[in-house]
C-alpha positions, -999 to 999 in steps of 0.1 A, spaced: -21 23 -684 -23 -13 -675 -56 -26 -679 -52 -60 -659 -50 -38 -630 -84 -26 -637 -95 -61 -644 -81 -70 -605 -99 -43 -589 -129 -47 -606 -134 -85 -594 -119 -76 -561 -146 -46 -552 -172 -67 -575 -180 -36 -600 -176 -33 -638 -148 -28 -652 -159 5 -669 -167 21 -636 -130 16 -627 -115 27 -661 -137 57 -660 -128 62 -616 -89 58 -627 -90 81 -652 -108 110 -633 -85 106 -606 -54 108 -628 -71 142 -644 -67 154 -610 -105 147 -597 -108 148 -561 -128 121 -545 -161 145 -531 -164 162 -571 -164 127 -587 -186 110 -563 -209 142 -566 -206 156 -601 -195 127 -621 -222 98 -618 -232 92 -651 -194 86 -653 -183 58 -628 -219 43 -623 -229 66 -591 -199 51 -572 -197 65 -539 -174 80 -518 -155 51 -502 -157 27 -534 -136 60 -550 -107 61 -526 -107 25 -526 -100 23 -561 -80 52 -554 -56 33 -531 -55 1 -547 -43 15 -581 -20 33 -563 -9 4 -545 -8 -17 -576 12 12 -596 39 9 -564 42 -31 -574 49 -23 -614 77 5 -599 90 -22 -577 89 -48 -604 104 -27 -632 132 -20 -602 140 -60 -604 141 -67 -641 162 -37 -649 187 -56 -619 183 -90 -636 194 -80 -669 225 -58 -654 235 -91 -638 227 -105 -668 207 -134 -652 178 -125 -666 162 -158 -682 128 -156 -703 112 -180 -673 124 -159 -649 110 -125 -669 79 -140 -667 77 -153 -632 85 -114 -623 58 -106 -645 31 -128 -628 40 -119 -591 10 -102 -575 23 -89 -542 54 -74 -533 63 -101 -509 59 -132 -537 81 -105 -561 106 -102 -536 106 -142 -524 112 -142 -565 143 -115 -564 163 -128 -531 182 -152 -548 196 -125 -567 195 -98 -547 232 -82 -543 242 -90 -508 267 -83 -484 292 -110 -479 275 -142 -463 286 -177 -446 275 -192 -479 295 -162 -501 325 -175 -482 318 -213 -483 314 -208 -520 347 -190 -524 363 -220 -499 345 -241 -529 319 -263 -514 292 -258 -530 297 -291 -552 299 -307 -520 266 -287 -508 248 -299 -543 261 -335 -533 248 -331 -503 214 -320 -509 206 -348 -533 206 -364 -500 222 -403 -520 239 -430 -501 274 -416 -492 312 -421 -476 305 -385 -458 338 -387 -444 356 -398 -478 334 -377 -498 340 -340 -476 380 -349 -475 379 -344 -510 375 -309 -504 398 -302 -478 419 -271 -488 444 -255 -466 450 -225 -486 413 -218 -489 410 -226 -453 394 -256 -452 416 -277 -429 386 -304 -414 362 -326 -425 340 -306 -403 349 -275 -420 336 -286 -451 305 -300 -441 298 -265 -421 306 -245 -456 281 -268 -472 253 -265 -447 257 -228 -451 252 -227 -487 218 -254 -482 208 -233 -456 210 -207 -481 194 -222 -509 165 -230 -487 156 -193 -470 156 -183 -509 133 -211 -518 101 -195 -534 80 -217 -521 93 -228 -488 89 -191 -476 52 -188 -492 50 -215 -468 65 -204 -439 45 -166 -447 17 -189 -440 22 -205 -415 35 -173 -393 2 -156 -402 -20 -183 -389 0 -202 -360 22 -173 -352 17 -160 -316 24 -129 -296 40 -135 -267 51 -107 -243 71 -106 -212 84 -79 -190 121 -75 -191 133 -80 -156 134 -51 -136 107 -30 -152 81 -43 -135 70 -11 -112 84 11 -143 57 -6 -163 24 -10 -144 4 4 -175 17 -29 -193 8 -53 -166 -18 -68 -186 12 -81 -208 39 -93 -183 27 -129 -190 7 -127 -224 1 -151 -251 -24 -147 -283 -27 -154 -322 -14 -129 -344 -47 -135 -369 -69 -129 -343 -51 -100 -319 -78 -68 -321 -56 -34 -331 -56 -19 -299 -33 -47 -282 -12 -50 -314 1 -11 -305 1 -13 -269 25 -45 -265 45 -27 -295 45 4 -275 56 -13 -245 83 -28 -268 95 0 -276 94 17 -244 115 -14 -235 93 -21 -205 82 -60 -225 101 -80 -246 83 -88 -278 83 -122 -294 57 -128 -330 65 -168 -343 50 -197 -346 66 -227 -324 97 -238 -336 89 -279 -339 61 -266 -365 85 -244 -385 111 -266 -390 87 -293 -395 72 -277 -422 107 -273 -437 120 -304 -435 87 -320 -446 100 -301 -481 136 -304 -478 146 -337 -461 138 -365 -484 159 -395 -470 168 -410 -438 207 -412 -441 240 -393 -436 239 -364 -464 197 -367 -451 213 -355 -418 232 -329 -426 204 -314 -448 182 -314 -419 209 -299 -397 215 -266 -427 173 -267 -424 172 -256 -386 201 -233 -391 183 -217 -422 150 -212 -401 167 -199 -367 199 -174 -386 179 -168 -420 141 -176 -422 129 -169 -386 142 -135 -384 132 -122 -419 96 -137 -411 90 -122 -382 104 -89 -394 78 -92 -423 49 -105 -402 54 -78 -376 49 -52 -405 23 -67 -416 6 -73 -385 16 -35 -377 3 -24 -407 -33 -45 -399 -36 -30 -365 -24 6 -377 -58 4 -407 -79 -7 -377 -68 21 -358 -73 47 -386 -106 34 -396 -114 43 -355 -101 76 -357 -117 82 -392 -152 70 -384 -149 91 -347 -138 125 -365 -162 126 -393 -191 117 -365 -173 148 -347 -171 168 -374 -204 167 -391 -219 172 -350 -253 190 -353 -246 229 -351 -263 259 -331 -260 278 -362 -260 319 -363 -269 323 -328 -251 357 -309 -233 333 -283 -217 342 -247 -189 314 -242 -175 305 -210 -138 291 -206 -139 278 -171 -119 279 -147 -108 281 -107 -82 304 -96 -78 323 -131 -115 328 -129 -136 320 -162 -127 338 -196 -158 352 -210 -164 360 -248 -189 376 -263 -195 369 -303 -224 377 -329 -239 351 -352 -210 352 -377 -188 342 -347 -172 375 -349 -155 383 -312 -174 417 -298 -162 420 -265 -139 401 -237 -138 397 -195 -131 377 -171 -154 363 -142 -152 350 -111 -180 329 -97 -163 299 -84 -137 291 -55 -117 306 -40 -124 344 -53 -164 332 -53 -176 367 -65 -208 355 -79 -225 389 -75 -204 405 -97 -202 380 -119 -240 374 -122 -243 412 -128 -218 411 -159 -235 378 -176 -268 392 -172 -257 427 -187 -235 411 -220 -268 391 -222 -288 420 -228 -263 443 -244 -254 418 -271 -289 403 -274 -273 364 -269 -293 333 -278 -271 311 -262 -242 302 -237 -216 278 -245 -192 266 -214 -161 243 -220 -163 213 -207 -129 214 -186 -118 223 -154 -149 236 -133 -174 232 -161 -200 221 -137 -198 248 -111 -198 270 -136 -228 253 -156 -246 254 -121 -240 294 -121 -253 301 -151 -283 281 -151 -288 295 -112 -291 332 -129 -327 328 -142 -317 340 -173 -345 339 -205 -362 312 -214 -350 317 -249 -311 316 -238 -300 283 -245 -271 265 -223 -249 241 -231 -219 216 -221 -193 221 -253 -165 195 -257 -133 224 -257 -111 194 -268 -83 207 -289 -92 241 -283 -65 248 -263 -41 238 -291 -59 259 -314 -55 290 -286 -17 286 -296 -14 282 -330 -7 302 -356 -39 300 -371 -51 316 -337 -24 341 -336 -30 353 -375 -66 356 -366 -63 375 -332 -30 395 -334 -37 413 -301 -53 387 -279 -38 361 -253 -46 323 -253 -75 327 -228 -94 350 -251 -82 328 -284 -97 294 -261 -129 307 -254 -139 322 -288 -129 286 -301 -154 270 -275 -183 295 -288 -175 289 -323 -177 252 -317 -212 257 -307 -222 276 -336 -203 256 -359 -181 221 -350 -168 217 -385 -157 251 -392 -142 253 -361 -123 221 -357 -107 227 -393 -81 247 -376 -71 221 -354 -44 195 -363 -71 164 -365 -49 139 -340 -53 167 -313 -91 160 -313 -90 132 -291 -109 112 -305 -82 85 -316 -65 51 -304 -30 52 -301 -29 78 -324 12 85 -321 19 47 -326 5 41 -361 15 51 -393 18 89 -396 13 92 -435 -13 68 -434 -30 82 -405 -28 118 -423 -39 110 -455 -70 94 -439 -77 122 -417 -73 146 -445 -96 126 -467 -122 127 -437 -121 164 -433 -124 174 -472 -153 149 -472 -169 164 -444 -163 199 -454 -177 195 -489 -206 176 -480 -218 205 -459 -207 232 -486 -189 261 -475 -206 295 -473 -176 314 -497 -185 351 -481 -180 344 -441 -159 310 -446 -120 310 -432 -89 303 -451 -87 270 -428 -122 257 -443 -117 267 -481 -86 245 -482 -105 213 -476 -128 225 -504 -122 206 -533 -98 219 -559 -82 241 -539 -62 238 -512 -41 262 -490 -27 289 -517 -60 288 -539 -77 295 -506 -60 329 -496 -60 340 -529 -98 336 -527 -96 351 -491 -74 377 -502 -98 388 -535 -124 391 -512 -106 411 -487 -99 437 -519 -131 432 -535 -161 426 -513 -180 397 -510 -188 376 -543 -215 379 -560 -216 349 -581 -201 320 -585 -185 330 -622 -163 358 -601 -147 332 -587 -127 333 -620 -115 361 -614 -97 350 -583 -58 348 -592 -41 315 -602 -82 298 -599 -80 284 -633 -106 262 -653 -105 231 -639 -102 239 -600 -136 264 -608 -143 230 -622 -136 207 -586 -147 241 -566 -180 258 -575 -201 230 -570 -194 232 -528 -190 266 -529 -223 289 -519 -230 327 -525 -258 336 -500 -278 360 -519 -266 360 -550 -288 373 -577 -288 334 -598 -301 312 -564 -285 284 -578 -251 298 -564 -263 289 -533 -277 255 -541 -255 223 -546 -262 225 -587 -231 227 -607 -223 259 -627 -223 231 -650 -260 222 -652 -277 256 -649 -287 255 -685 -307 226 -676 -323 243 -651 -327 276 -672 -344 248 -699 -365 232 -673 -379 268 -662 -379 279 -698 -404 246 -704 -424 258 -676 -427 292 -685 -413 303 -656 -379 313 -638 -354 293 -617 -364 308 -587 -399 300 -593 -390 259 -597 -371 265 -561 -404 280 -545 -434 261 -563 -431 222 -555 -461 220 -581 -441 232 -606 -414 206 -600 -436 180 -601 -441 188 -639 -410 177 -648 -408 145 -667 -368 142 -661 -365 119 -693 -371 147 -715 -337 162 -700 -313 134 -708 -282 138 -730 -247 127 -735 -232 145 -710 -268 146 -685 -281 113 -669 -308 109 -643 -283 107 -617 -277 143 -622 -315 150 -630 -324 133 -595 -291 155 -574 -309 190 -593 -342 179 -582 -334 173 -547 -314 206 -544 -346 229 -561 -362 211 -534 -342 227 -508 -310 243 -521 -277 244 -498 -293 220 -476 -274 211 -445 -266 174 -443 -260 172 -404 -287 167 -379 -307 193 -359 -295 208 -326 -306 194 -296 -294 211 -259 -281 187 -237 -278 186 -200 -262 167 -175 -278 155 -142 -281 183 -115 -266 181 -83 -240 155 -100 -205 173 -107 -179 152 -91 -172 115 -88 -180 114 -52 -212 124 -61 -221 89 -79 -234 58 -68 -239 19 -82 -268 19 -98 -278 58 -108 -289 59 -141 -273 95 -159 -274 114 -189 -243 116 -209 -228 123 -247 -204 99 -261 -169 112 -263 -151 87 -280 -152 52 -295 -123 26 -293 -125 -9 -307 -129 -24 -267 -157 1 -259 -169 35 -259 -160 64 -237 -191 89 -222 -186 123 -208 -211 121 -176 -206 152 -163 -182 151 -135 -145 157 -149 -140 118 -157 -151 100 -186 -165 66 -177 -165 36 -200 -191 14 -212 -169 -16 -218 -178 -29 -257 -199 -65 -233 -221 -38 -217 -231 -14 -251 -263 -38 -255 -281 -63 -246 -268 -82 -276 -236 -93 -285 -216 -62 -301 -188 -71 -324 -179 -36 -335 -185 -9 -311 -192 18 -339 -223 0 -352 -237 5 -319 -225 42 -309 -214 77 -327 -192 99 -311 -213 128 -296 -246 108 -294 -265 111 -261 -271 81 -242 -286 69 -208 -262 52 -186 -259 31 -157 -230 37 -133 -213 0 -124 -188 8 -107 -167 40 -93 -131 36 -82 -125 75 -71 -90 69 -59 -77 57 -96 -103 79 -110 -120 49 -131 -160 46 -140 -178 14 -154 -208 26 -170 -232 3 -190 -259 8 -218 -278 -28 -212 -313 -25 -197 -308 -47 -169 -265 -41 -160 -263 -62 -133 -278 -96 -145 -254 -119 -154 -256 -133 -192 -248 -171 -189 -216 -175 -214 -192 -202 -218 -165 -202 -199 -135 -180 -217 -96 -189 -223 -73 -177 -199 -63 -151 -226 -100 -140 -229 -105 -137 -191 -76 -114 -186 -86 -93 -219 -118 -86 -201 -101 -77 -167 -78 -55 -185 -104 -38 -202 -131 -38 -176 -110 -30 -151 -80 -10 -161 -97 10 -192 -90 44 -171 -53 37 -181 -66 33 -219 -86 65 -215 -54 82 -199 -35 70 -227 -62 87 -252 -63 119 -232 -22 119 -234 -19 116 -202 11 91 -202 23 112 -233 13 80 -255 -13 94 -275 
């Protein structure tokens, strides 16, 4: 255990250094980031969820350093160069570049100009050189002319000897600290389109003729010149101009004005155009990569979780509607524990247009399975078919709504779908998903691959693992801050629970299968392979409805009933009774309930769950309807004012479903009338907004929507770069090319 690494990460995240040691050593015990946030308070100081997986993933990251480091000094002393100074320079490196910069000058390499101007033996001509003294050059490099080494000119010589200087200075420690430097803050994109690809590459216009900082370019045009990079459609250059490069050099390696002078500033340039410039711009892109890939994932991880913990319907009996044209619409009908009852098909729009049949069939599933509400996909004919239903003067007490079927149609195929309806097509398997989305989003979008959401940015461009790990974290987050019902719950949802995971969760499916539902919490011991400490990391999230102790349906740990059972015991009275009577709560003194293991923390958590145990975290459900008599894009105009829900949110804007097959964008300069920095401050995905339509391009399919009160009035600004003018032309203007991109329209994510 190395406790400077606690030390770091302390003053880093500004905390106490006991909160870390005590966050470190949970994790390592195999503590999942919801249970210790949750259950272990007392513990790491009430850290919360993202504090943990930031200590998480710096330790991690430091522990990857002490690998790598241990890696170089095992080399070192197998070359047996290593020196007690140099042990200890290792020792003090802090990142994995300055340990490397440390490493490269002994680094086994493939043969080099300066290996074979060393074998040629120059390199006392080299040192000579490079103490840059009044010198005969001519009569100084003919004293190393060799023609059995194959040095046969003066020139010869002095070219082996600016190869090895050339050398020595790319694997100057300090020279490429430096030169790190200066590529992170003077370093510049510039992209080009390579000559031909012009009409191949419209989507990358914006970039034929770009130019911007590498500290200040935004995520989202990081990927896209890479992408067009690697689609070869742009040629991609990252450096900072050479005069301030070599500058920078020589201002640490030239130190005279003379001959040898000369020649040292000669090996300089060839060390920064062969040797420095390329390795720098390798590392800068990856690190610039890497800058724009977090970016990216903290979008797509602040979009799902809004996603995930959406408001739901709850245990409603629910008719859903996949809709559709010439296949008709695929009708479901399913009861409140989203259990499939029935199937059809409908056809109310063009070109069959049999409404009278179909009106007859809603209105009779309506009755016969006593539904409380309708859920349509918002796809292909969503709004003719919204128009239907709502034309059918169904009961007052049916409630209609517009469902975002994203992903579903991936879930219809998968084997998750297949496993769990053997016998039906991807039609039936599509619209059961839609229904089920209503009732529940998060139980429902479990079974679906998180990057086929849609709710991402460049998505297929950014680090996979990464991306993953941060989704995954998202999802078990999500899923344990609701608490999973352990009775009615699927495989999918239990594996996000904490302390489980995908075999632990059809063993548990499996026992119940055999066994009937659980009555308890303690029976969950009795589910194969469930040991101790994964009852431990589980129980808490799991919930028993109706089990005879209520805490098993409450947030309490198994862990803290006997508190409770002392509280009531106190009160003369039984757990059940401090859940019902708020008076009797308000008797407790929590002070008298303290102990080692038992802070207030904890005390406050039980009280609030007594208060109202299980309690769903995500907002109410509100119904949400689009503007009649608006379905298409012809039917908008400049200037109408609409209802819509907020689909997805990218770093340049945010993207609202309106109603008529085409998400609009309100570009990140119209989300307020103040200036917005970070369009996720301003915006959650799902929220419903008002917006004004700006501007309706129906042949390239693109809407400008705005949130400000008054859209049209100009805000006096100063005037922007050229850089800045064309950003907000290309996202302004060409966002429906962005939004195409998202939707995976181009296949690009």
């Amino acid at each position: 255990m190395n406790n400077s690494h606690f030390v770091k990460i302390a003053a880093e995240l500004e905390i106490q250094l006991r909160q870390i040691e005590a966050t470190v050593n949970l994790l390592d015990e195999g503590g999942t980031i919801p249970f210790i946030s949750r259950y272990r308070k007392e513990m790491t100081g009430s850290l919360d969820e993202v504090v943990i997986t930031q200590i998480r993933d710096r330790i991690a990251q430091l522990r990857d350093l002490d690998k790598r480091r241990e890696a170089i000094l095992k080399s070192l002393k197998e070359q047996e160069k290593l020196t007690p100074e140099l042990e200890e320079k290792v020792n003090a490196a802090e990142t994995m570049a300055e340990l490397e910069d440390i490493y490269l000058p002994y680094k086994p390499k493939r043969r080099t100009k300066a290996t074979i101007a060393r074998e040629k033996g120059l390199e006392p001509l080299a040192k000579d050189l490079f103490e840059q003294e009044e010198v005969d050059l001519d009569g100084l490099a003919k004293q190393f002319l060799d023609e059995e080494k194959g040095v046969t000119t003066k020139e010869e010589a002095l070219q082996g000897a600016r190869d090895i200087i050339a050398e020595w200075v790319n694997e100057n420690q300090e020279a490429r600290a430096e030169m790190r430097d200066l590529f992170l803050t003077e370093g510049k994109f510039r992209a080009k389109v390579m000559t031909g690809k012009e009409e191949e590459g419209q989507k990358y216009k914006d970039y034929f003729e770009w130019e911007e900082d590498i500290s200040s370019a935004p995520s989202h045009r990081v990927l896209a010149m890479r992408r067009g990079e690697k689609e070869m459609v742009l040629m991609l250059d990252s450096c900072p101009e050479e005069a301030s490069a070599v500058g920078l050099l020589n201002q640490q390696f030239v130190q005279s004005d003379n001959e040898s002078a000369q020649q040292v500033e000669q090996a300089v340039k060839d060390s920064y155009r062969r040797l420095m410039k390329p390795s720098m711009e390798t590392e800068i892109r990856l690190t610039s990569k890497k800058k724009a890939d977090d970016e990216a994932i903290a979008v797509f991880a602040d979009n799902l979780r809004q996603l995930l913990l959406a408001a739901p319907l709850g245990q409603k009996n629910v008719l859903a509607l996949d809709p559709g044209f010439r296949t008709g619409c695929k009708l479901v009908c399913l009861d409140s524990q989203g259990k499939l009852l029935h199937h059809d098909a409908i056809y109310p729009n063009e070109p069959q247009k049999k409404v009278a049949e179909a009106t007859a069939k809603v209105k009779a599933y309506c009755e016969q399975f006593n539904i409380e509400a309708i859920a349509i996909g918002n796809g292909t004919a969503s709004r003719e078919t919204e128009s239907f239903v709502r034309s059918l003067n169904l009961p007052k007490n049916i409630t209609i709504v517009m469902v975002n079927e994203s992903g579903a149609s991936i879930y219809s195929a998968s084997e998750v779908a297949r496993e769990e309806f053997p016998d039906y097509d991807v039609t039936v398997r599509g619209a059961v998903s839609i229904g089920r989305r209503l009732m529940d989003p998060l139980a429902e979008l479990v079974k679906i691959d998180a990057k086929s959401i849609g709710v991402g940015q460049y998505q297929h461009d950014v680090d996979q693992t990464a991306l993953k790990n941060s989704l995954d974290d998202v999802v078990m987050s999500c899923v344990n801050a609701v608490g999973v019902e352990v009775n009615t719950c699927s495989k999918q949802l239990l594996t996000y629970v904490s302390g489980l995971g995908p075999q632990l969760a059809q063993n548990i499916i499996d026992y119940r299968n055999e066994n009937g539902p659980f009555k308890s919490r303690a029976e969950l011991k009795k589910v194969p392979r469930l040991g101790a400490k994964a009852f431990e990391q589980a129980a808490g999230f799991l919930r028993i409805r109706g089990a005879a102790n209520p805490l098993d349906t409450s947030g309490v740990h198994p862990e803290s009933y006997p508190v409770v059972k002392h509280m009531a015991d106190d009160l003369g009275c039984k757990v059940k009774d401090l859940i019902q009577d708020g008076s009797l709560r308000s008797r407790i003194d929590l002070k008298n309930y303290v102990s080692e293991n038992v802070g207030l923390p904890t005390l406050n958590d039980i009280m609030e769950e007594l208060a109202k145990p299980g309690r769903d975290p995500r907002e109410g459900f509100e119904a949400f309807s689009f503007m009649e008599g608006v379905n298409e894009m012809e039917d908008l105009k400049i200037g109408m004012e609409l209802p819509g829900i907020v689909t997805n949110i990218t770093q340049f804007g945010a993207f609202v479903d309106i109603g008529v097959h085409q998400d609009g964008l309100v570009h990140v300069s119209h989300l307020a009338d103040k200036f917005v920095s970070n369009p996720a401050e301003e915006v959650s995905v799902q929220q419903k907004v008002k917006v004004t339509v700006l501007e309706v391009d129906i042949p390239r399919k693109r809407i400008s929507l705005s949130m400000k009160s008054d859209p049209f009035k100009k805000t006096p600004q100063k005037p922007a770069k050229k850089s800045q003018r064309r950003e907000q032309q290309s996202e302004g203007g060409d966002f429906q090319d962005k939004l195409a991109m998202l939707k995976g329209k181009f296949k690009m994510g």
